[in-house]
NUPA-982199 format. One record per residue (C-alpha): x, y, z. Coordinates in Angstrom, 2 decimals, decimal comma, always signed. Example, Ala and Ser with C-alpha at 12.3 -4.5 7.8 and 13.67 -1.06 7.14 Angstrom:
BEGIN
[[+12,30; -4,50; +7,80]]
[[+13,67; -1,06; +7,14]]
REM end
This chain:
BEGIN
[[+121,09; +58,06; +129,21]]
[[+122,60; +61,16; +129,65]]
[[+119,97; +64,63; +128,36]]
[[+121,27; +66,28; +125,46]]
[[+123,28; +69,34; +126,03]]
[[+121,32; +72,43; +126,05]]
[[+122,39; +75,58; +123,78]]
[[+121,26; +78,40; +122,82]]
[[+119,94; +77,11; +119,37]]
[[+118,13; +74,60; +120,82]]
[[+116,60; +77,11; +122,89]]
[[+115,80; +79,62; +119,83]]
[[+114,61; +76,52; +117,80]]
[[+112,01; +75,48; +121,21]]
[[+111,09; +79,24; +121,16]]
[[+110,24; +79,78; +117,67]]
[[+108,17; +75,98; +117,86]]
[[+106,06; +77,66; +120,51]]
[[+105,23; +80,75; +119,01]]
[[+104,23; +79,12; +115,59]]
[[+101,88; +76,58; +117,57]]
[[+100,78; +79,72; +120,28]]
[[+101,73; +82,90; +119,15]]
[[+104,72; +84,72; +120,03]]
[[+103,18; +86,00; +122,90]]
[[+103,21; +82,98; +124,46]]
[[+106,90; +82,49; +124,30]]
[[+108,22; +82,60; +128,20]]
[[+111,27; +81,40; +129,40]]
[[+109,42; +78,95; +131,45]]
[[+107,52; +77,86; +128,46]]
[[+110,94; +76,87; +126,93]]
[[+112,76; +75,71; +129,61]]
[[+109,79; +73,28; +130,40]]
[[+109,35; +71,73; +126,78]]
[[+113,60; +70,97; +127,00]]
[[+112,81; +69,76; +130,17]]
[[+115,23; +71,36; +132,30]]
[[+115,15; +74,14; +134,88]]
[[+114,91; +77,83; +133,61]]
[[+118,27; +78,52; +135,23]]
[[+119,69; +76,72; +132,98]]
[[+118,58; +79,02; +130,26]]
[[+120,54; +82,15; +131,30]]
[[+123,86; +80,95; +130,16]]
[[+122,74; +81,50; +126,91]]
[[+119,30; +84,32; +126,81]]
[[+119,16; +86,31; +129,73]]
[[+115,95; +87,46; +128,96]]
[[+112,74; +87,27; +127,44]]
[[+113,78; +89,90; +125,04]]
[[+116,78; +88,21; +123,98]]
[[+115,21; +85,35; +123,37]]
[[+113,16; +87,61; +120,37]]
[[+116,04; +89,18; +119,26]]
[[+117,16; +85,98; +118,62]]
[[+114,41; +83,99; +116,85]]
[[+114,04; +87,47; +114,65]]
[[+118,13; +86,52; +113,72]]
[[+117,55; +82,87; +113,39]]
[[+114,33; +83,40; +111,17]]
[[+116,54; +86,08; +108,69]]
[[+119,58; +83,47; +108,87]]
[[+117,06; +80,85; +107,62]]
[[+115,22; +82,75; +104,54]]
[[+116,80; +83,80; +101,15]]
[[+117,19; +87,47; +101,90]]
[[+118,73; +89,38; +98,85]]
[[+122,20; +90,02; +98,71]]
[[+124,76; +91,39; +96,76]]
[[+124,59; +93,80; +93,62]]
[[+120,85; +94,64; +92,44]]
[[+119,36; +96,90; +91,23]]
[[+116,91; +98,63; +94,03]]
[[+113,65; +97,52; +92,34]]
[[+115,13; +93,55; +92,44]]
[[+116,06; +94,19; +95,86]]
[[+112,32; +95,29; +96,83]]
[[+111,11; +92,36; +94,80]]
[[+113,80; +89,76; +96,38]]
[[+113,16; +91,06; +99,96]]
[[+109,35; +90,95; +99,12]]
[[+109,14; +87,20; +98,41]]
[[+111,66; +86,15; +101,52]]
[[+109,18; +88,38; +104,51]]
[[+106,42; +85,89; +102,41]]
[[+108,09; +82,54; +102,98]]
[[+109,00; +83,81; +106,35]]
[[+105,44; +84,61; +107,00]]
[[+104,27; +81,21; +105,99]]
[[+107,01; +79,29; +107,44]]
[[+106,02; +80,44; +110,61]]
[[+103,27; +81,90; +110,97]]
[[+103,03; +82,58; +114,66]]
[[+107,27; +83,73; +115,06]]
[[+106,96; +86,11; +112,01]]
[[+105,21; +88,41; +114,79]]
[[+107,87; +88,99; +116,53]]
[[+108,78; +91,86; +114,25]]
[[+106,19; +93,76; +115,46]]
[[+108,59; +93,77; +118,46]]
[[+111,08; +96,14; +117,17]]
[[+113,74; +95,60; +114,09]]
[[+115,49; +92,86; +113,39]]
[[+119,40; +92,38; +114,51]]
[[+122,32; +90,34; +113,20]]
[[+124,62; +90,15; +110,38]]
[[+121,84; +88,49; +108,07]]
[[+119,18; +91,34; +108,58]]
[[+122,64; +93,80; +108,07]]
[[+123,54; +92,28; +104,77]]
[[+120,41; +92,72; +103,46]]
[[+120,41; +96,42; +104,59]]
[[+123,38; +97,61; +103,26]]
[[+122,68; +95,80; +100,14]]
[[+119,75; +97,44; +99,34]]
[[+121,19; +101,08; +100,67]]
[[+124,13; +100,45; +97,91]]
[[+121,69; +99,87; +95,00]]
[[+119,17; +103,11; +96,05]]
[[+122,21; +104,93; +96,64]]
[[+123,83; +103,71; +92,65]]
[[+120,34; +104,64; +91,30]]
[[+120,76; +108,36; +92,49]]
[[+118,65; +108,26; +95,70]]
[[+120,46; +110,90; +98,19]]
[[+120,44; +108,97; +101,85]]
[[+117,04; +110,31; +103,06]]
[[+115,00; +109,22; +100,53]]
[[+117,01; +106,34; +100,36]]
[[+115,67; +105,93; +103,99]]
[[+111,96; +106,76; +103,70]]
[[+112,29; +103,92; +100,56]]
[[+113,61; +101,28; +102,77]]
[[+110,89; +102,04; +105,69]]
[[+108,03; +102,39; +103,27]]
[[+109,12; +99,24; +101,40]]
[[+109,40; +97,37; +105,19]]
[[+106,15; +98,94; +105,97]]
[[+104,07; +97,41; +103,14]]
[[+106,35; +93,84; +103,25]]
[[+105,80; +93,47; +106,40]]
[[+102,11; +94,00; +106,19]]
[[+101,41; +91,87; +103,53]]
[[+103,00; +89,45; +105,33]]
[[+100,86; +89,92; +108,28]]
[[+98,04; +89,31; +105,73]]
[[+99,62; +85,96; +104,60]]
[[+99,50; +84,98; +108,00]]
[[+95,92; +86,00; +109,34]]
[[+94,79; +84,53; +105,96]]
[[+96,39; +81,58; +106,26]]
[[+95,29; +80,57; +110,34]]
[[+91,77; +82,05; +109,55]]
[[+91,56; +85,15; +111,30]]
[[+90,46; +87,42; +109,07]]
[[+86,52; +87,34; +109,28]]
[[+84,98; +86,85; +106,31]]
[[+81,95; +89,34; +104,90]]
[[+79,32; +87,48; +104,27]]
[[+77,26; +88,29; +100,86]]
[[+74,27; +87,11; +102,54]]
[[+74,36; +90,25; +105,59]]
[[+74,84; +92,57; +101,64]]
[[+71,97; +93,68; +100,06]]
[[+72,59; +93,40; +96,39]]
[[+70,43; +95,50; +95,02]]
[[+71,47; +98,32; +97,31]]
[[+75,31; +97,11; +96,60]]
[[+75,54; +95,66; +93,38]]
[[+79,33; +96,67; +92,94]]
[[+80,44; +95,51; +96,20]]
[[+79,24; +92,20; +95,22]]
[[+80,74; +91,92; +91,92]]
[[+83,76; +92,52; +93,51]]
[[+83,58; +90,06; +96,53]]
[[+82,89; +87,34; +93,33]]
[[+86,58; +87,99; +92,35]]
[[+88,08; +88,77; +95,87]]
[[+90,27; +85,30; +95,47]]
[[+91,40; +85,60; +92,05]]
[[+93,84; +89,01; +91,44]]
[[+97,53; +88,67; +92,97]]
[[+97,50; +91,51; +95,50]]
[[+100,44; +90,70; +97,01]]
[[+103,08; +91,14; +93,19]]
[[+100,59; +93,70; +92,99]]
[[+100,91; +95,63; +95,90]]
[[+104,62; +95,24; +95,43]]
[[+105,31; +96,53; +92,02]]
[[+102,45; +99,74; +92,87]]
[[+105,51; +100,45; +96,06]]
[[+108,25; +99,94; +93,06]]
[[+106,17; +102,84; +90,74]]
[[+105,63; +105,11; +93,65]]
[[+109,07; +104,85; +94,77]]
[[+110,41; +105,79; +91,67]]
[[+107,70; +108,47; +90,67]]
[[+109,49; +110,19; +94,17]]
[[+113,04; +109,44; +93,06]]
[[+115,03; +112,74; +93,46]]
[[+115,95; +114,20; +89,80]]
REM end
């Protein structure tokens, strides 16, 4: 029985397998070529590098999500953007680090761009603030999503109330009593929404 034939999806899809069971820092070549079971070679027709390889899992992963596009207003597109970098995070959990790698690439990650420059741009925004909007909304989406993530694989130590004197930090424990409940995350985004528009140009 002849093997499959070997692409470059099937090597993105292998890649982004290992680095939700490993990490992404345990995506190699090798690592890949040895799970499709063919030579690593064979892999340079289609990623000639390590670095390609992220560049494409980072494409793939925006391909797959529901990234906002189209005519929004800027606040929707924060919102919409918001909730896809979550499912992202949670799909996979170990590829969604990648992006610590550098920004993503690819007509996906593009639409999603330019969408959201047109709507800060139709609200008044002049193109630098437009900017320092779009990196401080990436900043905090992407971080919450990191949060999902360590959250979600356990690797966020816990504070235990037992090592917290309560009568010496009575607050501190009223507050761990809650920690689970509040939505941080809606929270978190709709405090970037109000302190994006508090520094909207006039």
């Amino acid at each position: 029985m002849p093997k499959p034939q070997l692409s470059k999806e099937k090597i993105i899809d292998t890649a982004i397998e290992i680095a939700d069971e490993k990490g992404h820092e345990a995506v190699t070549l090798r690592g890949i070529a040895k799970r499709l079971k063919v030579h690593v070679t064979s892999l340079y027709n289609h990623v000639p590098t390590k670095d390609a390889v992220f560049i494409e899992m980072m494409k793939k992963m925006f391909a797959d999500s529901d990234m906002p596009v189209g005519s929004f207003t800027w606040q929707d597109w924060i919102r919409g953007y918001a909730e896809a970098f979550r499912k992202m995070a949670c799909r996979h959990p170990g590829a969604f680090q990648v992006f610590q790698r550098g920004l993503a690439q690819g007509d996906e990650a593009m639409e999603t761009v330019e969408s959201a420059i047109a709507a800060f741009r139709a609200d008044g925004f002049d193109i630098e603030a437009t900017f320092c909007a779009m990196r401080a909304a990436n900043v905090v989406v992407f971080g919450l999503g990191l949060e999902d993530v360590a959250r979600e694989t356990n690797a966020v130590p816990q504070l235990n109330p037992e090592l917290v004197p309560v009568e010496r930090f009575p607050q501190i424990h009223e507050v761990m009593a809650i920690s689970e409940r509040p939505d941080t995350f809606h929270f978190l985004v709709e405090v970037l929404i109000a302190g994006i528009a508090a520094k909207r140009p006039v």
